[in-house]
C-alpha positions as CSV (number, residue, x, y, z in Angstrom):
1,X,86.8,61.0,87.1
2,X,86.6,61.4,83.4
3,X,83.6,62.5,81.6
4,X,82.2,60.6,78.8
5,X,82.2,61.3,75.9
6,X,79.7,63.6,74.4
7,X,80.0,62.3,70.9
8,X,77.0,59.8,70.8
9,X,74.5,62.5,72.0
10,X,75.9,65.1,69.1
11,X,75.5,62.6,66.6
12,X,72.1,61.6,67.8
13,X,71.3,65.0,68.3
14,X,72.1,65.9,64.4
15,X,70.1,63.0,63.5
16,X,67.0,64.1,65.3
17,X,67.8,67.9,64.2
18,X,68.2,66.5,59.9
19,X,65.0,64.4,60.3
20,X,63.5,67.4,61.5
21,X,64.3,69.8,59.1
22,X,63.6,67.4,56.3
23,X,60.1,66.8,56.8
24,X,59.5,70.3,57.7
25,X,61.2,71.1,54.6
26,X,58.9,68.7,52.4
27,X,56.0,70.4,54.3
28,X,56.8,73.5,53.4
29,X,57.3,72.9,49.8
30,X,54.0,71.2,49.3
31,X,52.5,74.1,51.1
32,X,54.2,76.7,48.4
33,X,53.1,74.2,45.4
34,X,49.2,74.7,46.8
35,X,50.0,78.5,47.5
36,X,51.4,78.7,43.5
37,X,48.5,77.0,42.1
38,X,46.6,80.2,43.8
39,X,48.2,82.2,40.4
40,X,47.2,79.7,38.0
41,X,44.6,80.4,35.0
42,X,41.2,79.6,35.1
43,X,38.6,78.3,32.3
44,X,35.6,75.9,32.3
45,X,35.5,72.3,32.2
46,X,33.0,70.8,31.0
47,X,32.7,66.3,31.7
48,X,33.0,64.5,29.1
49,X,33.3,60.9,30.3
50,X,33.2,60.0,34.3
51,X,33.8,56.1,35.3
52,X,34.3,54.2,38.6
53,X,38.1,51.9,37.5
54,X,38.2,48.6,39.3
55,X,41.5,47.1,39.4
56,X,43.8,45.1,41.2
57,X,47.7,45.3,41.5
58,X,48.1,41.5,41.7
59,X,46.0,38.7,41.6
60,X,46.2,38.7,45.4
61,X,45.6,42.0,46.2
62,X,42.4,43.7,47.0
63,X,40.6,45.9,44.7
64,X,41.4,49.4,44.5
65,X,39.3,52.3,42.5
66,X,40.2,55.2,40.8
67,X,37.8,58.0,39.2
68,X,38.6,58.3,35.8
69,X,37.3,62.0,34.2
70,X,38.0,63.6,30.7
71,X,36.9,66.9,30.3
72,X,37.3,69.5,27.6
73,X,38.5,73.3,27.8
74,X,39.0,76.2,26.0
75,X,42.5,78.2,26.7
76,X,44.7,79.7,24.6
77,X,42.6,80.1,21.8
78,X,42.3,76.2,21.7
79,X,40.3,72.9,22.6
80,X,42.1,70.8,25.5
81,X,41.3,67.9,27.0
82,X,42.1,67.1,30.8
83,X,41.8,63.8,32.7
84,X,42.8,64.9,36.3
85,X,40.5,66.0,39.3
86,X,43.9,66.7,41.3
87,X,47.6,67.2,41.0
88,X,48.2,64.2,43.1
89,X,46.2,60.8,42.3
90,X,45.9,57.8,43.3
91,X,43.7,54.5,43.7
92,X,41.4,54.0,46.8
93,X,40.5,50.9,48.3
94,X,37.2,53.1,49.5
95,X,34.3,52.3,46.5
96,X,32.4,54.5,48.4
97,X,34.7,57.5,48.5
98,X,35.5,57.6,44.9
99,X,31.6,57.5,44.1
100,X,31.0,60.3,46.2
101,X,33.8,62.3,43.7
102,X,32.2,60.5,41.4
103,X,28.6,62.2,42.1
104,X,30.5,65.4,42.0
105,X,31.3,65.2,38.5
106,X,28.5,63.9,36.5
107,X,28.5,63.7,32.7
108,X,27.7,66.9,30.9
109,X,28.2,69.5,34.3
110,X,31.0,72.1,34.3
111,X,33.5,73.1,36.2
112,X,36.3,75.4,36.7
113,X,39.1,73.8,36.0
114,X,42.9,75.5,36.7
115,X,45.8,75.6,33.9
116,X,49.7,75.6,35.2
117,X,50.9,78.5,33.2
118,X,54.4,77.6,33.0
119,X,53.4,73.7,32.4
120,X,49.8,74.2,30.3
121,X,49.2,70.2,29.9
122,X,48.9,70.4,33.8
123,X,45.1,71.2,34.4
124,X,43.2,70.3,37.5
125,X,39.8,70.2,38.6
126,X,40.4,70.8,42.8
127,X,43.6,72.8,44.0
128,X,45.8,71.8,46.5
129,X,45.0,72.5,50.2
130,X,47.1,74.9,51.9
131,X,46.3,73.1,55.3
132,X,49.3,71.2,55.3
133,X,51.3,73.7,56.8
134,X,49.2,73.4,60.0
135,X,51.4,69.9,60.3
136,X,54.4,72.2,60.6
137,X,54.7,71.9,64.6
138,X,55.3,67.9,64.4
139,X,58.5,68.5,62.3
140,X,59.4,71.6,64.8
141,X,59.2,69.5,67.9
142,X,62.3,67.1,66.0
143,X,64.1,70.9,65.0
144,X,63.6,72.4,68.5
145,X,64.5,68.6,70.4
146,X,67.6,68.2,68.1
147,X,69.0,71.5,68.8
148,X,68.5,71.0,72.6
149,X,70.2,68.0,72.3
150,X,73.3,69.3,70.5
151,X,73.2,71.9,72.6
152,X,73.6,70.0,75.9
153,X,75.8,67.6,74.1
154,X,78.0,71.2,73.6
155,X,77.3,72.0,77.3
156,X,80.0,71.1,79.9
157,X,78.5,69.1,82.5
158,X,77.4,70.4,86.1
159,X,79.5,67.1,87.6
160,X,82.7,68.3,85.4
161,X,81.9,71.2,86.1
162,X,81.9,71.9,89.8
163,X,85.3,69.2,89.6
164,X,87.3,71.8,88.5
């Protein structure tokens, strides 16, 4: 008797193994862009205009909202403005959620805000969490399955095996 082929499960076992590995990679860098942040300079921010946004993408879409900040700062001998609470932003379709943010950032209250060195018009309010390297295990499970897979793909067979 002929074994089968082993093909299919190598292929399938790479597939598993790059999905794997490219998630945990996209983990891992968003970890080291909150872990850099850790080096960036500090000053004080003080609110200069704080408003609920209401918008919709399309006419048939439901409304979203977005926090929208400006705040001054002193750095580098000079008067900036920022606009950003986060490095990543985006609309909710929570109204409540972005009015509790909201309540965290009234008019006139300062802050600490955070300056990218390297990149000084990039200036947040809130850094990055590191947590989401916790979320590293889900990713390992595809690694760790993927190799197993290729591995027994690589394997002889008991059946072929104990043929011989």
């Amino acid at each position: 008797m002929r074994s089968t082929s082993k093909l299919p499960a190598l292929l399938f076992g790479l597939i598993i193994l790059a999905v794997g590995i490219l998630f945990s990679w996209g983990l891992l860098r968003a970890y080291n862009k909150a872990k850099a942040q850790e080096q960036w300079d500090q000053a004080t921010a003080t609110i200069l205009e704080s408003a609920l946004i209401e918008s919709r993408a399309t006419p048939n879409s439901n409304l979203s909202y977005h926090l929208e900040l400006k705040y001054s700062y002193r750095y580098g001998g000079r008067d900036c403005l920022g606009s950003k609470v986060s490095r990543i932003e985006g609309a909710s379709s929570k109204k409540k959620k972005v009015q509790r943010l909201m309540k965290n950032y009234p008019v006139g209250s300062s802050h600490p805000c955070y300056i990218n060195p390297q990149q000084s018009d990039l200036v947040v309010l809130e850094l990055d969490s590191k947590a989401v390297i916790y979320n590293i295990w889900y990713p390992g499970l595809f690694v760790l399955g993927g190799l197993g897979i290729i591995l027994g793909s690589l394997l002889p067979s008991r059946a072929t095996s104990r043929m011989s």
